[in-house]
C-alpha distance (Angstrom), angle and dihedral (degrees) to the residues before:
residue distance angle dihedral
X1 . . .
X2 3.94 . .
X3 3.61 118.2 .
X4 3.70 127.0 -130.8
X5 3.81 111.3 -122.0
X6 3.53 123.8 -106.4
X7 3.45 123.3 -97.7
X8 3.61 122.0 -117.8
X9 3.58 136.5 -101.4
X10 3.45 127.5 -129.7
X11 3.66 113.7 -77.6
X12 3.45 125.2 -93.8
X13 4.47 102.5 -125.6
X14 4.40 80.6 -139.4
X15 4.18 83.7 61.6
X16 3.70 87.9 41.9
X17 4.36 87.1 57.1
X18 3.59 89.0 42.4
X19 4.20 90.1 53.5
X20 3.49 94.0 42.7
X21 4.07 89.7 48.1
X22 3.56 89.8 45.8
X23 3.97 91.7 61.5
X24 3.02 93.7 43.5
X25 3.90 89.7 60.8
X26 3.65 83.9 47.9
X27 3.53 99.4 57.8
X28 3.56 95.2 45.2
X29 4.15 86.4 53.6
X30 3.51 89.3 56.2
X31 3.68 92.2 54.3
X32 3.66 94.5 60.8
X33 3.44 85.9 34.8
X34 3.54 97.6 62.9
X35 3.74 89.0 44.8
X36 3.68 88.2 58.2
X37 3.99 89.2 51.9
X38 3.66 91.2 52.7
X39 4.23 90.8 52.8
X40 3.94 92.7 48.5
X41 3.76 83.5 45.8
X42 3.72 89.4 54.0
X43 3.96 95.0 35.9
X44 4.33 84.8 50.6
X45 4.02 84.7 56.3
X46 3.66 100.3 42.7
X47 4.13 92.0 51.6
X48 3.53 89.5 50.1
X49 3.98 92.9 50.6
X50 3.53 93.7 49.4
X51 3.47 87.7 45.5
X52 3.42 89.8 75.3
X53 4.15 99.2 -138.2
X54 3.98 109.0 129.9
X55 4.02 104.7 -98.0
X56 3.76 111.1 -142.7
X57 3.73 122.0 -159.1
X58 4.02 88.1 -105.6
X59 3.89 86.2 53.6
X60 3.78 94.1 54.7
X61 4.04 95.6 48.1
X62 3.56 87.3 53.1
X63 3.33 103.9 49.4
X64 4.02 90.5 42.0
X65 3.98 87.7 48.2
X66 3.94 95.2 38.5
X67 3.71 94.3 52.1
X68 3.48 107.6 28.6
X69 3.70 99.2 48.8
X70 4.06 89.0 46.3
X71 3.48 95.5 54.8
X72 4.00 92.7 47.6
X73 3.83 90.1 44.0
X74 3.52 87.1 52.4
X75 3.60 110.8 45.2
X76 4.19 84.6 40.5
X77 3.68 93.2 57.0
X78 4.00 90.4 45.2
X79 3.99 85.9 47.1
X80 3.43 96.3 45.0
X81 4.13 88.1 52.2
X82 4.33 86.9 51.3
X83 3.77 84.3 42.5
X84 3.99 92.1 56.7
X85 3.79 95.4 42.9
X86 4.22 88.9 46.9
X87 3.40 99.2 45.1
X88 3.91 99.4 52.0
X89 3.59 95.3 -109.4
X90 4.06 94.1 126.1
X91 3.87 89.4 45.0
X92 3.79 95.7 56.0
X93 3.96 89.2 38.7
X94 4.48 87.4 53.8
X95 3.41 91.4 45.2
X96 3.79 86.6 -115.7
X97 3.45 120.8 138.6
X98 3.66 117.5 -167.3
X99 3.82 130.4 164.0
X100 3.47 126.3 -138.3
């Protein structure tokens, strides 16, 4: 029979620093990430100039909507999976409860 999971204990305020530095890693990933969007963006639209095919409006808001918001969708998800593990998230949600 499947057991409920255990509720959790109050906080510790050191796992509350180690959350709040966590997202603030995050955030500054998703800077550069962001940054990197905006260059495979650009990269996309250069190939496609050089290319030579004609590049109508529609074209060019796909490709900048296509790329950019699957590399940021990406590298968020992946983040947000680093974030979880950094933050203590996956220890409180295994019942583990290790210090760092």
């Amino acid at each position: 029979m499947p057991q409920h999971d255990p509720i959790p204990s109050q906080r510790d305020p050191r796992d509350l620093e180690r959350a709040h530095r966590a997202w603030i890693h995050y955030k500054k990933l998703m800077r550069w990430m962001a940054l990197a969007a905006a260059l495979a963006v650009v990269a996309a639209l250069t190939y496609l100039k050089l290319s030579g095919s004609p590049m109508p409006i529609h074209l060019v808001i796909a490709t900048i909507a296509g790329v950019g918001l699957s590399v940021l969708l990406g590298t968020a998800l992946m983040g947000l999976t680093f974030l979880s593990n950094a933050g203590g998230h996956d220890d409180a949600a295994s019942g583990r409860d290790t210090k760092r």
